[in-house]
C-alpha positions in Angstrom: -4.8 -13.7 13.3 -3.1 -14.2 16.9 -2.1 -17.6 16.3 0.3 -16.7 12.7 3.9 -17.2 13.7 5.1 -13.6 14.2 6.6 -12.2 11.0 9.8 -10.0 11.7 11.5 -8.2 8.3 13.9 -5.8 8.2 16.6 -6.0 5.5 20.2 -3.8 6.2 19.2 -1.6 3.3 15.8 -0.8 4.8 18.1 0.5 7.7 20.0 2.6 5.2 16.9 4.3 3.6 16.0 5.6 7.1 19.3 6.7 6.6 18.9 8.7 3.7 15.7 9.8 4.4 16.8 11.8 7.4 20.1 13.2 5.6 18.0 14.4 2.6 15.3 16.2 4.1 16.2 19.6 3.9 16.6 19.2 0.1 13.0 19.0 0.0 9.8 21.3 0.4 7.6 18.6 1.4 6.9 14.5 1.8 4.6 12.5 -0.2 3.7 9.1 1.0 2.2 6.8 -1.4 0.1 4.1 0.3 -1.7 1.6 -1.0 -5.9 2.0 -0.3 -6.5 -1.7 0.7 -4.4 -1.2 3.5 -4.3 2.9 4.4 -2.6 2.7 7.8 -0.8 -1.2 7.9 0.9 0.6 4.9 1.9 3.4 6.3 5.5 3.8 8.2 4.9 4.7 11.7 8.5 6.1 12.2 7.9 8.1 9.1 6.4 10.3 11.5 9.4 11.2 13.7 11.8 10.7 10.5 9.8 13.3 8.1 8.7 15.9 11.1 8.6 19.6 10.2 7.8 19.3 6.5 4.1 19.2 4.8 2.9 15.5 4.1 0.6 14.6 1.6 -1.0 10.6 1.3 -1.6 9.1 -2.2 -4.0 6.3 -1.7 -3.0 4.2 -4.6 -4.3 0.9 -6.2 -7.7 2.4 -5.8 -8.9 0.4 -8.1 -8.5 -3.2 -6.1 -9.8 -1.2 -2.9 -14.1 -0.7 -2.2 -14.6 2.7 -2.9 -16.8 3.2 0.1 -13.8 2.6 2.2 -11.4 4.8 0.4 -13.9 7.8 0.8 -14.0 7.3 4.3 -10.1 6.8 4.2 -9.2 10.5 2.1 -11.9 11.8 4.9 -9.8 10.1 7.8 -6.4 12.0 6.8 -7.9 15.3 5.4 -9.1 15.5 9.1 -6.2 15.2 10.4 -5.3 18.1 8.0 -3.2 15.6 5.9 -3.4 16.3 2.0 -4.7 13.3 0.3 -5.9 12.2 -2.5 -6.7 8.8 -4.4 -5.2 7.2 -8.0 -4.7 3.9 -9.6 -1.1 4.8 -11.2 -1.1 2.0 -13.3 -4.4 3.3 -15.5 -3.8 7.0 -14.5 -7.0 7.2 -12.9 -6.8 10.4 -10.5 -3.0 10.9 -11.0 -4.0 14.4 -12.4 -5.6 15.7 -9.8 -1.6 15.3 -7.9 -0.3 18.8 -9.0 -3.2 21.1 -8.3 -3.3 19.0 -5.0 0.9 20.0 -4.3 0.5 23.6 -5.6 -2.8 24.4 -3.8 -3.3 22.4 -0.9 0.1 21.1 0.1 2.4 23.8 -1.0 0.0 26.7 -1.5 1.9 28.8 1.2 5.3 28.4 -0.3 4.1 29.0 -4.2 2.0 32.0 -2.5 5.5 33.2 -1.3 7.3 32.5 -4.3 5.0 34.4 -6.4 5.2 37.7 -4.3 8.8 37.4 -4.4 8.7 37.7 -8.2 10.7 33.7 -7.8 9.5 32.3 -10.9 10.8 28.8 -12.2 12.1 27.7 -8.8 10.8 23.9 -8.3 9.1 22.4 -5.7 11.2 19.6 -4.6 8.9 16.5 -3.0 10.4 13.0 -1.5 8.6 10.0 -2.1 8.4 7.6 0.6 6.6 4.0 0.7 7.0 0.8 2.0 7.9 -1.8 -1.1 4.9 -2.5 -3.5 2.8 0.3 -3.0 3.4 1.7 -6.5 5.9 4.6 -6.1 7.8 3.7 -9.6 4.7 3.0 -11.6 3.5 7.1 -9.9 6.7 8.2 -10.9 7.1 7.3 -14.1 3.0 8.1 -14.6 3.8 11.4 -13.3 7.0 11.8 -15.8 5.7 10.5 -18.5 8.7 7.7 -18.9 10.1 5.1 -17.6 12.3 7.0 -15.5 12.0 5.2 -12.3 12.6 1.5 -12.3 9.8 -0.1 -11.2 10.3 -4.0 -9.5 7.3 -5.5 -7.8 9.4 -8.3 -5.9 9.2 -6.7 -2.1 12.5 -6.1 -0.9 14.0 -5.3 -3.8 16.1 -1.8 -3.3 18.1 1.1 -5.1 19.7 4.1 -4.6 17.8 7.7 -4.7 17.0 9.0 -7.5 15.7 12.5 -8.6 13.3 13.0 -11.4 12.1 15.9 -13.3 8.5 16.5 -14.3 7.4 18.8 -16.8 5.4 21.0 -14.2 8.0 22.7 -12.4 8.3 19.5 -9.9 11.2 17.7 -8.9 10.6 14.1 -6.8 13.2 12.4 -4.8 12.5 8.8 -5.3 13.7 6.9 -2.0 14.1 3.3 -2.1 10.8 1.3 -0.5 11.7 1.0 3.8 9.8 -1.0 6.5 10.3 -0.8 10.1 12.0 -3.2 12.3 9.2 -5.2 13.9 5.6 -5.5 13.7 4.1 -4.7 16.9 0.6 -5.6 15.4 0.5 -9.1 13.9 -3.1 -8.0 12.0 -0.6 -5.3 10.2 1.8 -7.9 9.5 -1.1 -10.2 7.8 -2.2 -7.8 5.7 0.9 -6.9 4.4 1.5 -9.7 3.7 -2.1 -10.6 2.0 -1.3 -7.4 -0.1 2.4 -8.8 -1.4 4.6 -6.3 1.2 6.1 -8.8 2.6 7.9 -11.5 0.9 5.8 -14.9 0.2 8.4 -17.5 1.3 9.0 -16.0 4.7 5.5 -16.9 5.4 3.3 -20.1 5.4 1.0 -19.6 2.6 -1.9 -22.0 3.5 -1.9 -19.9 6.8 -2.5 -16.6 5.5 -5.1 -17.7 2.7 -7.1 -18.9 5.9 -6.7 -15.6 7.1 -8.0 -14.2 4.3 -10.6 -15.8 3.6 -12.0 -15.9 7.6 -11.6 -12.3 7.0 -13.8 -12.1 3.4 -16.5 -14.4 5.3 -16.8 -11.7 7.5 -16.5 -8.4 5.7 -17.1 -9.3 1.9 -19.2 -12.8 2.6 -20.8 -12.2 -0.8 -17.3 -11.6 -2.7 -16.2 -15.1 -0.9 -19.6 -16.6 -2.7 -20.0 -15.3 -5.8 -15.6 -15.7 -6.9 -15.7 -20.0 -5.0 -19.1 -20.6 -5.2 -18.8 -22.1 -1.9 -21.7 -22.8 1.1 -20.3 -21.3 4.3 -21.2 -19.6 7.3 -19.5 -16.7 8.5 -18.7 -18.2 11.9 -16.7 -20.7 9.8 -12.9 -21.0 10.4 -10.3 -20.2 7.7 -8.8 -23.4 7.0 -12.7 -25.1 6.9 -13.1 -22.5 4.1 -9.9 -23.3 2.3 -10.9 -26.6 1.7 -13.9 -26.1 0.9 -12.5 -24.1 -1.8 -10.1 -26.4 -2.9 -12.6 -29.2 -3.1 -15.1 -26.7 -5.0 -12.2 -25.9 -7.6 -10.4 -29.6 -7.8 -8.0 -28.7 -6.4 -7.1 -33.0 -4.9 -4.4 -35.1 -4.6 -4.1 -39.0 -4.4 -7.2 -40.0 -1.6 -9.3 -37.5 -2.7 -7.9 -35.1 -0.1 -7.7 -31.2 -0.8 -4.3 -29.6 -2.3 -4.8 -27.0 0.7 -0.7 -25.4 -0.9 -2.2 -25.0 -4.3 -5.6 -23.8 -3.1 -4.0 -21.0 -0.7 -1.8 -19.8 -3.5 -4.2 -19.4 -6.3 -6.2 -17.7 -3.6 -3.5 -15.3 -2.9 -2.7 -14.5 -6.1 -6.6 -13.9 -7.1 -6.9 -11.9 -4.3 -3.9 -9.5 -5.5 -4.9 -9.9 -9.0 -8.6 -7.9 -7.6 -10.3 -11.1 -9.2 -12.4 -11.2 -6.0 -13.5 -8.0 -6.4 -12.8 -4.4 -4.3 -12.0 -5.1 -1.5 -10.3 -3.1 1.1 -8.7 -4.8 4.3 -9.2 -2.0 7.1 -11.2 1.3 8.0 -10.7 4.3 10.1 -13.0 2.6 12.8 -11.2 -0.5 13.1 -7.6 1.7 13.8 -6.6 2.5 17.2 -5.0 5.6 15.6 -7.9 7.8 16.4 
């Protein structure tokens, strides 16, 4: 991936949700981070750190159901080592979104409900921020979590709003906080896997690039995903672009000359890929982070 152009995004209003999440931090008993499982850590703000220090954290590894399960597990065991509740969901289907309040009450917040409860404090809410970088599903948890449509959900990356607070029914209240990125990528890999998983906007990036990246990467780590979705004779040593026209040419994809439509191949690729039509597959593990 060294030789992508490097890929630099940082919208004003991503400046002004680090803003707000620093001058709304005492409102709150604790952070939850919703991250998407496919990409645990490229997903995950690494000034949320220094912006959220001093209050619990909890993970929410969500879109579990485009990410290999094997990896996820290793994943939830990754964080709840580094005594970081987590836990995993798809929010669209509700799968594992229930197991979110017993997680906040008695893992996350067990030592303030304890308190509460020998205070005789009854019907105080615990008051949670919801931090994410764009697309990782915090509206679709939200309103999953309320029951409405509360929270307004937009998948176009980039695409901002105010805070918001929202009620559940559980004695929970959750500040949503518009999505926020950090100023530069200092790892390019990060940035290409954002950008496989639809983080980063599509026409800041050259799309024929990044479906070779993604499929040099599948030839390596999910060779038999690559085979069974393109039907496609390759070797694993084989470079990205060899394999994108390989696909192209296996799908029709031609123009006049018989040459390859390498454009359309890499975005029906791309969107196949976000779509989980090549199966589960996740993008990074604990072993390959230098996070350790």
């Amino acid at each position: 991936m060294e030789d992508m152009k490097n890929i630099q995004w940082f919208p004003g209003h991503m400046a002004k949700t680090r803003r707000l999440i620093k001058s709304n931090l005492s409102l709150v008993d604790a952070v939850v981070e919703i991250l998407d499982a496919r990409t645990p850590l490229s997903s995950r703000n690494p000034e949320m750190d220094r912006l959220t220090a001093g209050k619990p954290r909890m993970v929410i590894l969500n879109k579990s159901d485009l990410a290999d399960q094997k990896a996820t597990d290793k994943w939830l065991a990754y964080f709840r080592n580094k005594n970081i509740t987590a836990i995993s969901a798809d929010c669209k289907s509700g799968k594992g979104v229930k197991s979110f309040i017993p997680a906040v009450k008695n893992q996350l917040l067990k030592s303030l409900t304890d308190k509460y409860k020998a205070m005789g404090i009854n019907g105080k809410p615990l008051r949670l921020m919801i931090v994410g970088i764009p697309n990782v599903g915090k509206s679709s948890f939200i309103n999953r979590m309320a029951g409405s449509k509360k929270a307004k959900a937009e998948d176009r990356p980039g695409v901002t709003r105010d805070k918001q607070w929202v009620r559940i029914d559980t004695g929970i209240e959750m500040l949503d906080m518009p999505g926020v990125l950090w100023p530069k990528f200092e790892d390019q890999n990060v940035a290409c896997r954002l950008a496989f998983t639809g983080a980063i906007k599509d026409d800041i990036l050259d799309i024929e690039t990044l479906a070779s990246k993604l499929l040099a990467f599948l030839a390596q780590r999910y060779p038999d995903n690559l085979r069974e979705r393109y039907k496609i004779d390759f070797d694993q040593s084989d470079e990205g672009y060899i394999l994108l026209e390989k696909t192209g040419r296996k799908r029709g994809m031609l123009i006049s000359g018989g040459e390859v439509n390498t454009e359309r191949t890499a975005i029906t690729i791309i969107d196949e890929y976000r779509a989980g039509k090549l199966g589960r597959i996740t993008l990074e593990l604990p072993e390959d982070s230098k996070d350790d």
